[in-house]
C-alpha positions in Angstrom: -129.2 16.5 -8.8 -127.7 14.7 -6.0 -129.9 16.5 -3.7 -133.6 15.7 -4.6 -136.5 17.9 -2.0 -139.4 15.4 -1.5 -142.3 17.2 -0.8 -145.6 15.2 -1.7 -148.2 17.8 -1.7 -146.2 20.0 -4.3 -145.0 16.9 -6.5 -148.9 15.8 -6.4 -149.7 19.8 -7.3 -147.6 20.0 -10.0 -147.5 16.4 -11.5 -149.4 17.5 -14.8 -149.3 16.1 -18.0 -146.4 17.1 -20.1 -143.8 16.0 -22.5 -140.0 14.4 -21.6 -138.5 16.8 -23.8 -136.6 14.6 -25.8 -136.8 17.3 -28.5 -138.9 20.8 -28.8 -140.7 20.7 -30.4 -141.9 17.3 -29.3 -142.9 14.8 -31.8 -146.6 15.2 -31.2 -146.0 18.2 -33.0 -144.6 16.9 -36.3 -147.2 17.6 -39.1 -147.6 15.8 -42.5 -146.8 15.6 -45.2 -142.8 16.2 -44.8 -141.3 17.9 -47.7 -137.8 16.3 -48.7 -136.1 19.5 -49.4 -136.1 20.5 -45.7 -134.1 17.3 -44.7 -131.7 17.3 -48.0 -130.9 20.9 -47.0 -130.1 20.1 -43.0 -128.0 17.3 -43.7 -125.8 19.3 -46.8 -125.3 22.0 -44.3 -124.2 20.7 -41.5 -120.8 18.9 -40.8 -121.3 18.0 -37.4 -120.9 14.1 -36.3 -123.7 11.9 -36.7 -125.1 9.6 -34.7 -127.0 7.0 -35.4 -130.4 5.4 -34.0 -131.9 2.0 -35.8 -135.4 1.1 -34.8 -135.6 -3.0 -34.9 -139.4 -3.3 -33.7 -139.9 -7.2 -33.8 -140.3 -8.9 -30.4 -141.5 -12.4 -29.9 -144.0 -11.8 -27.1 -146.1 -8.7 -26.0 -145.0 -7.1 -22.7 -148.5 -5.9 -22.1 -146.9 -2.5 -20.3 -145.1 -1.2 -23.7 -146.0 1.5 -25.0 -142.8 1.3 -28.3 -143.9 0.8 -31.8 -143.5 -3.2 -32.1 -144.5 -5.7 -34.3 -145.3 -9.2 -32.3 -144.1 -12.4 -34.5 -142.5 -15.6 -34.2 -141.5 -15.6 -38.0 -137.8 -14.7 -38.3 -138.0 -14.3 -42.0 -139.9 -10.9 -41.3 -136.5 -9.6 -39.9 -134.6 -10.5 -43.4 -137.2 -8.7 -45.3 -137.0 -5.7 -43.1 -133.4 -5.3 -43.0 -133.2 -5.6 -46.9 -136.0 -2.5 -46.9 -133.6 -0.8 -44.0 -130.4 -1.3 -46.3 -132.7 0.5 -48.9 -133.0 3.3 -46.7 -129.4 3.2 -45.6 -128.4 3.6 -49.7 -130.5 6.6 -50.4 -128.8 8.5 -47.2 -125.3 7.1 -48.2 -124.8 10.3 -50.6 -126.5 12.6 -48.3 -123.8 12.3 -45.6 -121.1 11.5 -47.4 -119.4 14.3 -46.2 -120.4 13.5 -42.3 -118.6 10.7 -40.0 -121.0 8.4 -38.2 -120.0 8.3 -34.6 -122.5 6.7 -31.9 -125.2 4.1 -32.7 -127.9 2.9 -30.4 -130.4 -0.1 -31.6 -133.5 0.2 -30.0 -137.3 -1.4 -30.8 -139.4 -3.7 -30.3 -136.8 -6.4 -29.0 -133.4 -5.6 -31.1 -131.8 -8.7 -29.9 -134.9 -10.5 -32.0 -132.7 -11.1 -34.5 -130.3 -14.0 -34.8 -126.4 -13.2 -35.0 -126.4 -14.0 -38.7 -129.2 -11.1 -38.5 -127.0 -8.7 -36.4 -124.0 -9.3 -38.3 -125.6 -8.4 -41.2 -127.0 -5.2 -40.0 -123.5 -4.1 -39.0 -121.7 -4.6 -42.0 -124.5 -3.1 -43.7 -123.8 0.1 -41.5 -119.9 -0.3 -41.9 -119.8 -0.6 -45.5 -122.7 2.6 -46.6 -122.4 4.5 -44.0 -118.9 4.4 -42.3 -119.3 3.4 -39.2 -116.7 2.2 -37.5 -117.1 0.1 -34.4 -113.7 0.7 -33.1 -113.5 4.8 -33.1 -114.4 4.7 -29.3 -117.8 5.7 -30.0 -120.4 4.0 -27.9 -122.3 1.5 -29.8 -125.2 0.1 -27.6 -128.2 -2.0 -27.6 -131.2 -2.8 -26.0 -130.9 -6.0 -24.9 -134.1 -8.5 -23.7 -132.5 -11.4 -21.6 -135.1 -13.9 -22.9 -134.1 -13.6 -26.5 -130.1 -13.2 -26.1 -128.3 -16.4 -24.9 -125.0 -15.5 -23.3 -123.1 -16.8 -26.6 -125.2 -14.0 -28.6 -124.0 -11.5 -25.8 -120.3 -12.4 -26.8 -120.9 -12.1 -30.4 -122.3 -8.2 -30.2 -119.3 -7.8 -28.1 -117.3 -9.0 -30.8 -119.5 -6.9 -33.7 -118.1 -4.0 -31.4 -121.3 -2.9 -28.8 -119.9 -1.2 -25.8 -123.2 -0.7 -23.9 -126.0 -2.6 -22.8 -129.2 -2.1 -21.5 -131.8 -4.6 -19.8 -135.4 -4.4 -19.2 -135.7 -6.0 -15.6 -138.8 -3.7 -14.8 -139.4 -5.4 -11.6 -137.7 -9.0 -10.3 -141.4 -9.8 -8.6 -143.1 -13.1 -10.1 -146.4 -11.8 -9.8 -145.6 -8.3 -11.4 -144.0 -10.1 -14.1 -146.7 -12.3 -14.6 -149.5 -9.1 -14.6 -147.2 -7.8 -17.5 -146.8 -11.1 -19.5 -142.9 -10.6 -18.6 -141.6 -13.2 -17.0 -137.7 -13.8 -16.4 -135.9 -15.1 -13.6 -133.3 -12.8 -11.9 -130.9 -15.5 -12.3 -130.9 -14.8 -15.9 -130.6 -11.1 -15.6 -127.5 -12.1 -13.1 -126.0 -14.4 -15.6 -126.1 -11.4 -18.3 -124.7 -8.7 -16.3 -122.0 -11.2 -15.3 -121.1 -12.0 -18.7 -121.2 -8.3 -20.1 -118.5 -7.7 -16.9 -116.3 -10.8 -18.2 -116.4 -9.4 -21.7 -115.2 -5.9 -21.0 -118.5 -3.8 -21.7 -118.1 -0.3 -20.7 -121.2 -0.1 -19.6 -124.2 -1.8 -17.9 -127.7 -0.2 -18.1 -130.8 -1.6 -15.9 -134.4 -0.4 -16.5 -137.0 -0.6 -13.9 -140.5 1.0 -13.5 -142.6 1.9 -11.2 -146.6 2.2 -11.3 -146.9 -1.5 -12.7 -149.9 -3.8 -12.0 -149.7 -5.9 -8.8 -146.7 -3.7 -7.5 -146.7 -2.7 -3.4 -144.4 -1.3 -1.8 -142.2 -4.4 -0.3 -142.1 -5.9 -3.3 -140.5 -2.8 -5.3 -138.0 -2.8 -2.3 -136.8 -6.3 -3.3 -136.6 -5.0 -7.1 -134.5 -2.2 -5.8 -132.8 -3.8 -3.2 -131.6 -6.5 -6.2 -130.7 -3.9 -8.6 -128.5 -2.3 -5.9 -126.5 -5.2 -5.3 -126.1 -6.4 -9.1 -124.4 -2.4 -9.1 -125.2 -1.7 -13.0 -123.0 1.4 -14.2 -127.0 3.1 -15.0 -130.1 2.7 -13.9 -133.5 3.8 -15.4 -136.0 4.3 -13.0 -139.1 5.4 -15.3 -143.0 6.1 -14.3 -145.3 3.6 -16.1 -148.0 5.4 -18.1 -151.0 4.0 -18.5 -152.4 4.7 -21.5 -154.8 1.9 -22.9 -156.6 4.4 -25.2 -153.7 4.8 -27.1 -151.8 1.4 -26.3 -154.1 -1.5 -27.0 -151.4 -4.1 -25.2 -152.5 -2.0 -21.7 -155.9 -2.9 -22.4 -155.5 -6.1 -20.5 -154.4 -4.4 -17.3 -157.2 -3.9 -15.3 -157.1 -0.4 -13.6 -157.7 -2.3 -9.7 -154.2 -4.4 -10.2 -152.6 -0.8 -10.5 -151.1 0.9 -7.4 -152.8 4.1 -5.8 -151.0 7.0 -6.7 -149.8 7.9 -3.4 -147.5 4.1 -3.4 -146.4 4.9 -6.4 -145.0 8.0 -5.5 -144.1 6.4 -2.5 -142.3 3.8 -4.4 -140.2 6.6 -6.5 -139.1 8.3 -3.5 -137.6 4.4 -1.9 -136.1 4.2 -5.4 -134.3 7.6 -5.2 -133.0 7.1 -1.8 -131.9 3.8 -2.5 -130.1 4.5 -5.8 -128.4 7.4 -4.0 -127.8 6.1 -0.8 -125.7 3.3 -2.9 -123.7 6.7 -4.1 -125.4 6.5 -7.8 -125.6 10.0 -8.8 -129.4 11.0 -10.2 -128.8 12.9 -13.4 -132.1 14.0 -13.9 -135.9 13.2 -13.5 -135.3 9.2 -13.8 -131.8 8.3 -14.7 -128.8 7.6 -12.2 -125.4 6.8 -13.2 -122.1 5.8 -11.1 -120.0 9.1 -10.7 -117.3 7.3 -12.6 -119.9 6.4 -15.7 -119.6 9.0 -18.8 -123.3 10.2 -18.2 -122.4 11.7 -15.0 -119.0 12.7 -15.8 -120.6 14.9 -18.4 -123.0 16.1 -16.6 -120.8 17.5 -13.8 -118.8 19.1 -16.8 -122.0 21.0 -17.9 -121.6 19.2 -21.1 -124.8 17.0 -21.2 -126.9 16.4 -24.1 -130.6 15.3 -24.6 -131.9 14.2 -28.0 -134.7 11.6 -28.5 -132.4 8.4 -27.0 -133.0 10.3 -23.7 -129.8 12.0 -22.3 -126.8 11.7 -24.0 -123.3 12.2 -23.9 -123.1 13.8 -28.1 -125.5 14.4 -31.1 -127.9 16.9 -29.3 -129.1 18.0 -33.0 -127.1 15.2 -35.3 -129.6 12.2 -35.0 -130.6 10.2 -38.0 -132.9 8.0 -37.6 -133.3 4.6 -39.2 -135.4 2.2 -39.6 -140.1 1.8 -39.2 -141.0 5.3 -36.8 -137.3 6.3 -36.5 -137.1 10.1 -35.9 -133.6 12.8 -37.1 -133.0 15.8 -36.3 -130.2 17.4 -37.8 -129.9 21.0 -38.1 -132.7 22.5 -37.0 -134.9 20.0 -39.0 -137.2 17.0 -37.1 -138.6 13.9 -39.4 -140.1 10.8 -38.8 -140.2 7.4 -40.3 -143.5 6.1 -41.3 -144.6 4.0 -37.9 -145.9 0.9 -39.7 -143.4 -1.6 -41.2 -145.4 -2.4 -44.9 -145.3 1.7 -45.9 -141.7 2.3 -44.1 -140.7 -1.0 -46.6 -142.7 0.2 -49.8 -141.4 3.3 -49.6 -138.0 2.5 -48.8 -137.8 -0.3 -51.7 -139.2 2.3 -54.1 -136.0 4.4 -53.5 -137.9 6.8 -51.8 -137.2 8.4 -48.3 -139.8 6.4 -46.3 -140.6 10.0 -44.4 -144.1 10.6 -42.7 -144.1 13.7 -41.0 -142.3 16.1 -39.9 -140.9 20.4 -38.9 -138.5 22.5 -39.6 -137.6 24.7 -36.6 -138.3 28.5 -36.3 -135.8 31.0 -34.7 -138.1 31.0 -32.0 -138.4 27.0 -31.7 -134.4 26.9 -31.7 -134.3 29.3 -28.4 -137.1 27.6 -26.9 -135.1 24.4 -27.5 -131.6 25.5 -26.2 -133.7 26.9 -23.2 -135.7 23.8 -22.2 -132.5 21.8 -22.7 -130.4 23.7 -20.7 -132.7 23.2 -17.8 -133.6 19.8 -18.0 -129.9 18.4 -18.5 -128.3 21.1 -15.7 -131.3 22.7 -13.3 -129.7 25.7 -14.2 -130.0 28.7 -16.9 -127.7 31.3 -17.0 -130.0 34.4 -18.2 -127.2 37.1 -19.2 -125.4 34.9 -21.3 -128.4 33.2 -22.9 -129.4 36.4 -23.7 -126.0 37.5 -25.6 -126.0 34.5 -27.3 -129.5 34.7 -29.4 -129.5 38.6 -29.1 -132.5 38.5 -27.5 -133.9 40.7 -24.2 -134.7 37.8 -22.0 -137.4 39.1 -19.8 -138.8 41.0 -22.8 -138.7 37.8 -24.7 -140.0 35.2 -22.1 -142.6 37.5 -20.7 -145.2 35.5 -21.0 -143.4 32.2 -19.8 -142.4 34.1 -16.5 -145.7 34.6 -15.7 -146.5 31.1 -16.3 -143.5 30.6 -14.2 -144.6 32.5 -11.0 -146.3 29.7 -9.4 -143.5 27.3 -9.3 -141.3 30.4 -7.7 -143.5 31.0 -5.3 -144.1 27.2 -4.0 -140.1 27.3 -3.8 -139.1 24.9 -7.0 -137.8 27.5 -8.9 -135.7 30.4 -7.9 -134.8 33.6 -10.5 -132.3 36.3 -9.8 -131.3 38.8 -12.3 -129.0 36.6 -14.1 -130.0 33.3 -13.4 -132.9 30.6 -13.5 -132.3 27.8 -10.6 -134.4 24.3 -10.6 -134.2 24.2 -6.6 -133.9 20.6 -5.2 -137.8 20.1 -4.4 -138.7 21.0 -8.4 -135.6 18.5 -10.1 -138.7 15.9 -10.0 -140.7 18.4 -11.8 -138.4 19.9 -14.3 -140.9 18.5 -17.0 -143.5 20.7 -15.8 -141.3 23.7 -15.3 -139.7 23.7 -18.9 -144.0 23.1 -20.0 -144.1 27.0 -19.0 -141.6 27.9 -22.2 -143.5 25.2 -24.3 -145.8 27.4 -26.9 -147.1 24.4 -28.3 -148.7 22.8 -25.4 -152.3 23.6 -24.5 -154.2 24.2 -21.5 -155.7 20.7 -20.9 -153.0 18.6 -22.6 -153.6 14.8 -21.9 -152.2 13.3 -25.0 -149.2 12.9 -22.7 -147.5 10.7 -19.7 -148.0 12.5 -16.1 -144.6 13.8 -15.1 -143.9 11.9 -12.2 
């Protein structure tokens, strides 16, 4: 994706609302109740390594912005009790897997450096002793990181628990942005950090920013980019923000004038692009760049990239368990999720009981949708014949209807299809989302339950 088309009428044509693709089905299309037997039987069946995703969804203060499932407290006693229900959890899937290695972990939440090193220490050895994970495999172990709640000593003690990877929420370096979002942190914190995670060795350094927030304008996003640039993180995030207050009740207290038109904000993302790529970061896909020498883009050139519901990923495509208050698997062809809400995850899970709320098993047809939209959205490129062989299928017979659905996008020149081949040409890469929505049976005519795609 190192060569991105900008071309503002068809982005603005074609910037519908539709899914990331994290998984396919999406979770939106998880239905309750969730039997058990699906999940015991994926997880018996397969061998395949697991990784691992812990939800931690405590955060001291509410980024107004945020749309993750988070509880806002200043009690740190709630952490204890949770990771006691979480070690529950972590029992009853002990003899489930027992057969599996663990190999990546990723904490994410809510704020997962909320909790103190006692807390953190705790939470490995938990994962250590039930579940063999072991921090020194070469696996990448990371962690979303607020700079507010992690003093630089706390930074050395994950290092020293054996987290490889960190990621910071800077979303913007602009006081007045920050202060529209109830997020404010100077940029000589964030510098201290990514100094620190350099001195200690971390493989890698991941910056999020976003574009679309209250009280942003042009200038001031170049600063943000401008200072991202020069702190040269191994990734960055460059993400849309969704507004969403229906749904998110934090967003509530944005008022709709504070937020930029839409034409800045695309604006903004095409700076952001050729700034990130102008300072030789290679874009991997709709909003993530990595240095060419970072994993991410190493596998990606190798046609070996991965997307699961972490994002993109180097490994564990379809061997994701999920732990922890909304936490969503998918092993084998089978998608669950956590209850959302930390009392039910935490009754269940204390009762011995998988604290489950909803979930799918995938049909034939969801499994060659999946591979599909995958292949697309991690390489802009599907090659038909072999696809084909390998689900013994007639592709054009098969996809009929999707390549109908498809013809618009061929004909404004962001997609191109030969006889053995689909090709995301450089002017659709921004709007692979909308592309792969032309295989998605599940979404509907009208669908605003999701993000736009740009």
């Amino acid at each position: 994706m190192s060569n991105i088309g900008w071309q503002p009428e068809l982005i603005t044509r074609y910037n519908i609302h539709g899914p990331r693709y994290t998984s396919y089905p999406t979770a939106l299309s998880l239905v309750s109740p969730m039997l058990e037997q699906p999940i015991l039987s994926a997880l018996a069946r397969s061998s395949q390594q697991l990784s691992l995703y812990i939800h931690l969804p405590f955060c001291h203060k509410l980024c107004f912005y945020c749309g993750c499932n988070k509880v806002i407290t200043r009690h740190q006693w709630k952490a204890d009790d949770y990771l006691t229900a979480l070690e529950h959890e972590i029992k009853l899937y002990k003899p489930l897997i027992a057969h599996r290695t663990v190999g990546s972990l990723h904490l994410g939440g809510g704020t997962p450096t909320f909790l103190t090193e006692v807390q953190l220490t705790r939470l490995i050895n938990m994962l250590e002793t039930h579940l063999g994970l072991n921090v020194n495999a070469g696996h990448e172990i990371s962690i979303e990181i607020d700079p507010r709640s992690c003093t630089l000593e706390k930074l050395a003690h994950l290092k020293s628990l054996g987290f490889n990877r960190v990621s910071y929420g800077v979303q913007d370096v602009n006081e007045d942005v920050q202060i529209a979002i109830n997020r404010v942190q100077e940029s000589s914190m964030v510098a201290a950090h990514i100094a620190m995670a350099r001195t200690l060795c971390f493989d890698s350094i991941n910056l999020d920013l976003i574009y679309g927030l209250p009280m942003q304008t042009l200038t001031g996003f170049a600063r943000s980019l401008a200072q991202v640039v020069e702190w040269a993180p191994d990734r960055i995030s460059l993400f849309s923000y969704a507004h969403l207050p229906s749904r998110f009740a934090g967003q509530r207290k944005i008022k709709n004038d504070s937020l930029p038109s839409t034409e800045h904000k695309l604006a903004m993302l095409q700076l952001g692009i050729e700034k990130f790529t102008d300072a030789g970061y290679q874009a991997i896909g709709m909003d993530h760049f990595a240095k060419p020498t970072d994993e991410l883009a190493r596998v990606q050139r190798a046609g070996k990239l991965q997307r699961n519901f972490q994002g993109y990923t180097t490994h564990g495509s379809n061997a994701l368990l999920g732990l922890g208050a909304s936490s969503i698997s998918q092993v084998d062809g089978v998608i669950w999720q956590n209850e959302k809400d930390v009392k039910p995850y935490s009754d269940l899970a204390l009762a011995n009981k998988l604290p489950v709320a909803k979930g799918v098993t995938l049909s034939v047809d969801d499994r060659i949708r999946a591979d599909l939209i995958a292949e697309l959205i991690c390489h802009f490129e599907l090659n038909t014949q072999a696809f084909a062989c390998k689900w013994g299928i007639d592709f054009e017979h098969y996809f009929a209807d999707s390549l109908v659905r498809l013809q618009p996008f061929v004909r404004d020149g962001l997609v191109s299809i030969s006889e053995s081949s689909i090709r995301v040409l450089p002017v659709g890469k921004l709007l692979v989302r909308s592309i792969c929505s032309t295989f998605d049976l599940y979404l509907h005519e009208g669908q605003t339950r999701y993000s736009k795609v740009v």
